[in-house]
C-alpha positions in Angstrom: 3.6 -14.3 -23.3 6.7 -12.7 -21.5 8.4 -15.4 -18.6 10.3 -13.5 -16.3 11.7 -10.8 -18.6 11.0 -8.0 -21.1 13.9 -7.8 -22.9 12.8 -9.6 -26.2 10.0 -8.0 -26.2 11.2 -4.2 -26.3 11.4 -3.3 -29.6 14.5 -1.7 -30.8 13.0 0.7 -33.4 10.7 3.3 -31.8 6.8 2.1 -32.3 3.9 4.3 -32.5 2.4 5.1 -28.7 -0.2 2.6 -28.1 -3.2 4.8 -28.0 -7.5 4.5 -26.7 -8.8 5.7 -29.6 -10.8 3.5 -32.2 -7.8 2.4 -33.6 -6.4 1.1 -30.5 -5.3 -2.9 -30.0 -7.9 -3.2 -27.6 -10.8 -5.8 -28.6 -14.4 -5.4 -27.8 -16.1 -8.1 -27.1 -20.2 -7.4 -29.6 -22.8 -7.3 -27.2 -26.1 -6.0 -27.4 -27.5 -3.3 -25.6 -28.1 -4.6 -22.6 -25.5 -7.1 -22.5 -21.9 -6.6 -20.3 -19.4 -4.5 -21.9 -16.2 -6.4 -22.2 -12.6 -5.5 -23.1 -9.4 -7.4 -23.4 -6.1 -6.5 -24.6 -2.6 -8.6 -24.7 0.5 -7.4 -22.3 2.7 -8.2 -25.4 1.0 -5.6 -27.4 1.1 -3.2 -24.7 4.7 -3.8 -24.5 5.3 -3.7 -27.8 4.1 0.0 -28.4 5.5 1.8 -25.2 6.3 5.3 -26.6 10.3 5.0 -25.7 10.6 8.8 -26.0 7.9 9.3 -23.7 8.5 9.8 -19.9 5.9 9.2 -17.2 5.9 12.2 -15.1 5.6 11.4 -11.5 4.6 13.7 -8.6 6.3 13.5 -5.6 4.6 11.2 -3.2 2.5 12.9 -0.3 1.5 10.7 3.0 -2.0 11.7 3.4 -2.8 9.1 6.2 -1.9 6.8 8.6 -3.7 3.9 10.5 -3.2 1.2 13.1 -5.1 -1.9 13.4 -5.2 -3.7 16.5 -4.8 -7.6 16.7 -8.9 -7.6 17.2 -9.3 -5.5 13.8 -10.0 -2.1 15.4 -9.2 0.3 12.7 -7.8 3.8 14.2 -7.2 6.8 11.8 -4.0 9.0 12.3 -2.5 6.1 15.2 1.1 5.3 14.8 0.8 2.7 18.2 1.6 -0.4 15.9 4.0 0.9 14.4 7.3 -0.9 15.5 10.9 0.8 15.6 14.4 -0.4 14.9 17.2 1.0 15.6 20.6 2.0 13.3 23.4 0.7 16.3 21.4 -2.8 16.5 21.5 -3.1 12.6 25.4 -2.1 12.8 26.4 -4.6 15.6 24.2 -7.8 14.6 26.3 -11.1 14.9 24.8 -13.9 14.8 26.6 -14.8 18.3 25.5 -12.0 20.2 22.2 -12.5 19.2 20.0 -15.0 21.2 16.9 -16.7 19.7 18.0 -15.8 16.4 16.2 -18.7 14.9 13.6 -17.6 12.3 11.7 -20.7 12.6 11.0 -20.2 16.8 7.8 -20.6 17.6 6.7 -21.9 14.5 2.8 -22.2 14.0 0.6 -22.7 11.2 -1.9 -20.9 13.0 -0.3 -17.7 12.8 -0.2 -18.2 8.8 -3.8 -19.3 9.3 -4.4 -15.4 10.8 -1.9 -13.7 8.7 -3.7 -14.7 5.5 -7.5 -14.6 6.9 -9.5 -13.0 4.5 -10.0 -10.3 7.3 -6.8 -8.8 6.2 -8.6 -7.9 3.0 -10.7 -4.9 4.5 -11.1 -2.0 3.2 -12.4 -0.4 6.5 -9.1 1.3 7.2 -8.9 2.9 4.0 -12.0 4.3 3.9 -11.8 5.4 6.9 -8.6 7.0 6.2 -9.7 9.0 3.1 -13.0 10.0 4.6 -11.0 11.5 7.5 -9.4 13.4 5.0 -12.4 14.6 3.3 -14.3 15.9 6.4 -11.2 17.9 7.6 -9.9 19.5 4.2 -9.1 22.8 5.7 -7.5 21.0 8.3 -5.2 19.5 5.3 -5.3 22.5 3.2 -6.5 20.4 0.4 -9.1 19.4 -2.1 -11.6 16.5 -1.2 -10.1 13.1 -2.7 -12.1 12.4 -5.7 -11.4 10.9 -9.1 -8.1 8.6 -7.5 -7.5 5.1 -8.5 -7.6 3.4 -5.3 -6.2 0.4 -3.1 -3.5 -2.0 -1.7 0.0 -1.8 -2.3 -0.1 -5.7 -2.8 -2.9 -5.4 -5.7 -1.3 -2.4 -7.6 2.3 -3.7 -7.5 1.1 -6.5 -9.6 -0.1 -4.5 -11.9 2.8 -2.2 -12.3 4.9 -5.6 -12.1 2.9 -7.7 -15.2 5.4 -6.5 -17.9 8.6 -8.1 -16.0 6.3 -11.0 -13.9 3.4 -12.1 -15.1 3.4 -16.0 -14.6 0.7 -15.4 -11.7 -3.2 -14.9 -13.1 -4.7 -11.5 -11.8 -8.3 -11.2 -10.3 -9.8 -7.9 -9.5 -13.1 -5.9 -8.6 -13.4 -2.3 -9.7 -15.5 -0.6 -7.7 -16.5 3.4 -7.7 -17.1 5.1 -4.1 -17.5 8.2 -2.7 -15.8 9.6 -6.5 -12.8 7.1 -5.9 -12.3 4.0 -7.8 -11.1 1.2 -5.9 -8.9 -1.8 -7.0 -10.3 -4.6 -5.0 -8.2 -8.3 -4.6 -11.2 -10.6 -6.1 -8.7 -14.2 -5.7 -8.5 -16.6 -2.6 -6.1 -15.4 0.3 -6.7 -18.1 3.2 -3.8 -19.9 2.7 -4.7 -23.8 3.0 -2.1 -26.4 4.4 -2.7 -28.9 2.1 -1.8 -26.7 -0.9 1.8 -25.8 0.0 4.7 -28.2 0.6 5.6 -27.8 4.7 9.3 -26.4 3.4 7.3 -23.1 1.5 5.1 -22.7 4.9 8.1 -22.4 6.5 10.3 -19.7 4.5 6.7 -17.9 4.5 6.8 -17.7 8.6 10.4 -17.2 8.8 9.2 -13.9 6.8 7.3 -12.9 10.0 9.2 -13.9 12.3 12.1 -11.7 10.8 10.3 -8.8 11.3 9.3 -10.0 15.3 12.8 -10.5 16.1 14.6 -7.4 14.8 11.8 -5.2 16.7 12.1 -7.2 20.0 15.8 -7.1 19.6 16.1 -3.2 19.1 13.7 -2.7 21.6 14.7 -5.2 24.3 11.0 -6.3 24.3 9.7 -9.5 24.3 6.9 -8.5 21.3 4.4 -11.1 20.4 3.7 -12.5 17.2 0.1 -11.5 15.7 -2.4 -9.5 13.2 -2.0 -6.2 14.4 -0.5 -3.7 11.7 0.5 -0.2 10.7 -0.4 1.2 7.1 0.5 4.4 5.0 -2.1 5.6 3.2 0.7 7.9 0.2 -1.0 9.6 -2.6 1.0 10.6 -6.0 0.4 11.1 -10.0 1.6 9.2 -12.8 1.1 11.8 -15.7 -2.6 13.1 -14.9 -3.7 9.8 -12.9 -3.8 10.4 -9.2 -3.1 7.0 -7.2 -3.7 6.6 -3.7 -2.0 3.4 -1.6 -2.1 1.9 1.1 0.8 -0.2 2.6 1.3 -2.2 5.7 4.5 -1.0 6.9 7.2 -3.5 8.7 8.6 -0.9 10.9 10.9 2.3 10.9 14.1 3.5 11.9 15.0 7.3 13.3 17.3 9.0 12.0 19.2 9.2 15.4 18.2 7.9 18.8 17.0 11.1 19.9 14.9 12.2 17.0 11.3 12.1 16.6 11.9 11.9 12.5 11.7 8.4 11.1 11.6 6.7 7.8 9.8 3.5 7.0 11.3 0.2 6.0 10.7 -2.4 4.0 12.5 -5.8 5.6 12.8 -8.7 3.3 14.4 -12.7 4.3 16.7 -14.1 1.7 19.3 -17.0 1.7 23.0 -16.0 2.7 25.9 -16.1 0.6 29.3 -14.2 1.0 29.1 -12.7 -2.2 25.9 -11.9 -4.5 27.5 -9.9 -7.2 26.4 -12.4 -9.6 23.1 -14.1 -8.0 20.5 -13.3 -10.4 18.0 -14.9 -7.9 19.2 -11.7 -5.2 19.1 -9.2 -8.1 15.4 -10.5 -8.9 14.6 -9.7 -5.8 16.1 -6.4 -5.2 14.2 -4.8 -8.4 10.7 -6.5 -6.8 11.7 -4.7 -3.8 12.4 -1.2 -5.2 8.9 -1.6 -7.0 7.4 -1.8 -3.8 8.7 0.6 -2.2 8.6 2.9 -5.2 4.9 2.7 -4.6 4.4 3.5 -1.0 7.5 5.7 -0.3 9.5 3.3 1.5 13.4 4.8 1.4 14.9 1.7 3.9 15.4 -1.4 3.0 16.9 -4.4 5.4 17.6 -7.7 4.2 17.7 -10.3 6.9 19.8 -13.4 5.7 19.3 -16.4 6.6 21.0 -20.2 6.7 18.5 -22.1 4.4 19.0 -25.3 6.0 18.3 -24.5 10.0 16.9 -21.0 9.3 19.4 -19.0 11.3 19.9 -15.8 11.2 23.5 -15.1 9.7 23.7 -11.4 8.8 21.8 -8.1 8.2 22.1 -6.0 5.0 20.8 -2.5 4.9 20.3 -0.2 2.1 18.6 3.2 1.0 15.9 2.5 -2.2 17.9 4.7 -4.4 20.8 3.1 -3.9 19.5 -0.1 -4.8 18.2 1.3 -8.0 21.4 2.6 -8.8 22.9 -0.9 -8.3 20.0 -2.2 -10.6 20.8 0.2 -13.6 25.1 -0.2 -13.0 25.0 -3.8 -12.8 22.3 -5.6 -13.6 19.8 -6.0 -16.4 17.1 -4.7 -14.9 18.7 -0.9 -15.2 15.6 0.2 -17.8 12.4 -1.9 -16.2 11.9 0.6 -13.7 10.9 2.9 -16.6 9.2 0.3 -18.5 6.7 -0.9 -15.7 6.0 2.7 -14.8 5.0 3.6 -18.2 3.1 0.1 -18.6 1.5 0.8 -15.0 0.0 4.5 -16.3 -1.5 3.1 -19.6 -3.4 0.4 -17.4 -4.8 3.0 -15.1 -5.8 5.1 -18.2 -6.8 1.8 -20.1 -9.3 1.3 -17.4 -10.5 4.7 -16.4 -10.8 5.3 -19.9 -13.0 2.3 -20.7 -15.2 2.1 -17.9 -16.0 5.6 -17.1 -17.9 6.8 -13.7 -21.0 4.6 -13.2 -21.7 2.8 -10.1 -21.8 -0.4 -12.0 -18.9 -3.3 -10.6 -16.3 -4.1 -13.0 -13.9 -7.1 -13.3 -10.5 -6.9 -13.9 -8.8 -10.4 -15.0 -5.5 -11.2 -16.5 -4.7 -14.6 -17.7 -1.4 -15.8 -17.1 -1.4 -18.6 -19.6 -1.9 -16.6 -22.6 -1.5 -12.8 -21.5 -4.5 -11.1 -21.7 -6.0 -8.7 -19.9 -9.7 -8.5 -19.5 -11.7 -5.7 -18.3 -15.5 -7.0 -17.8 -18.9 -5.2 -16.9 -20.2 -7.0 -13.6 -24.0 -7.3 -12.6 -23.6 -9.1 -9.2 -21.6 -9.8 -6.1 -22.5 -13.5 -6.5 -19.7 -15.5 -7.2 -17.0 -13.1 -6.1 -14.5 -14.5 -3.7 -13.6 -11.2 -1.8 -16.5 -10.3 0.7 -14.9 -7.0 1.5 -16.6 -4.9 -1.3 -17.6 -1.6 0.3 -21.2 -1.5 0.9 
């Protein structure tokens, strides 16, 4: 199993593409008839046989859809009123000085973790929603009706394009077909529990939050409360033949100048300050698991807000464009080939599971196990037992 990095397991002699045929290194589990079908296959493997030569084409990404959710879980299609804005001049003259309440742990409360993490969250109504707009107004969109997509949060498909670089976290999904769209469906527990995290953890996971809160409110000169409402993309685009369609809570955006009504969306991340950070592998770690995401939804802006580990105060603000930050990534680091890597991993998964699993209106489980790096794709019969009560109905 691969810890944290690929690069002993990239071969240096070109394999033979790791193909779906009956040749393939996938196992199938015997079963009779009317038993479960069942499929597993090793991320080493997969690794292992990554046609080099091969590139994944990728389509340009398309915004299809966008949707607000109030703090009472309304769901409205094509509303941008939660979306929050920052601004360029506020980013340029941040000091921690002039800045008042710059204390990322203000107003601390588990019970905003409590709601951030409800299993609420985990609805699928605002997709839906969002792609069934589409479909009833195609001439509006001058498009096709959305069929035949893979289909879900940004959160769930990251970690799949992610497994060949980090994979020490176990993966549980449902696959479930609707309206000609396969969905990708978070199957583990997301209400986060006090008792399970040490109060220091709890803490970096509000200050996370709380960025976000205080660089809108300062921008705007608001006084915005904390809570659950959000703003989501909904970005369709192909890897190869393999149409995907996202969706992505988005942090905020920034125009391009004051008086312009065009904006780009960004992605704002905490991290602990240093002067320098040429050589924190910890920093670069995190800059390639933030170009992933926002590879995947179409997020160009990046702001890092960072932060005095001890007290939590907010010392500086670091902005960058994503493809800058992948030009930094191939230049200096050694995560200059992964992006290439996890995208040609992330299309052989899609096709690994469209592939095996066909169109049927059965539910299917998607598993991997982090302790000895499998993947396991798994015929379902019932709902019973799943942890996710979310499944569209």
């Amino acid at each position: 199993m691969i810890q944290g990095t690929i690069a002993s397991t990239v071969p240096v002699d070109e394999l033979s593409k790791l193909s779906l045929d009956k040749n393939d290194h996938t196992h199938q589990k015997k079963s009779n008839s009317n038993e479960q079908k069942e499929y597993s296959i090793f991320v080493s493997d997969i690794i292992k046989n990554l046609d080099k030569n091969k590139a994944v084409r990728v389509s340009d990404p398309i915004e299809i859809a966008t949707y607000s959710r109030s703090h009472c879980y309304e769901y409205s299609v094509n509303d941008k009123s939660e979306l929050g804005f920052v601004s360029n001049a506020t980013i340029n003259s941040f000091r921690p000085t002039s800045a008042t309440n710059n204390n990322l742990l203000n107003g601390y409360n588990f019970g905003i973790l409590e709601e951030k993490f409800s299993v609420k969250n985990w609805s699928l109504e605002g997709l839906v929603k969002s792609i069934d707009y589409c479909n009833d107004n195609v001439e509006e969109y001058r498009t096709s009706k959305l069929t035949g997509n893979i289909v879900g949060f940004r959160n769930s498909l990251f970690k799949l394009f992610m497994l060949p670089y980090k994979n020490r976290e176990s993966l549980d999904y449902i696959l479930q077909w609707h309206e000609g769209n396969l969905y990708v469906i978070n199957n583990e527990d997301q209400d986060i529990e006090r008792k399970y995290y040490p109060e220091n953890h709890l803490k970096f996971i509000y200050s996370g939050f709380k960025f976000e809160n205080f660089l809108i409110n300062m921008s705007n000169r608001e006084n915005r409360e904390m809570d659950n409402s959000q703003f989501c993309t909904v970005v369709k685009r192909k890897f190869n033949d393999i149409s995907v369609i996202i969706r992505a809570e988005v942090d905020c955006a920034i125009k391009r100048n004051p008086s312009s009504n065009q904006y780009e969306y960004v992605e704002l991340k905490t991290h602990k300050y240093k002067r320098h950070y040429d050589f924190d592998s910890n920093y670069n770690a995190k800059l390639f698991l933030v170009w992933s995401q926002c590879f995947l939804a179409n997020i160009n802006q990046i702001i890092f807000g960072l932060r005095n580990n001890s007290n939590f105060n907010l010392i500086a603000l670091k902005k960058y464009h994503r493809n800058e930050v992948l030009y930094y990534l191939k230049q200096n680091t050694p995560y200059g080939s992964f992006d290439e890597i996890c995208t040609k991993f992330y299309y052989f998964i899609l096709n690994f599971i469209l592939t095996k699993i066909g169109k049927d209106d059965k539910l299917w489980s998607l598993k991997f196990d982090s302790y000895v790096g499998k993947l396991t794709l798994k015929q379902i019969d019932s709902k019973i037992g799943l942890k996710n009560p979310n499944l569209i109905s």
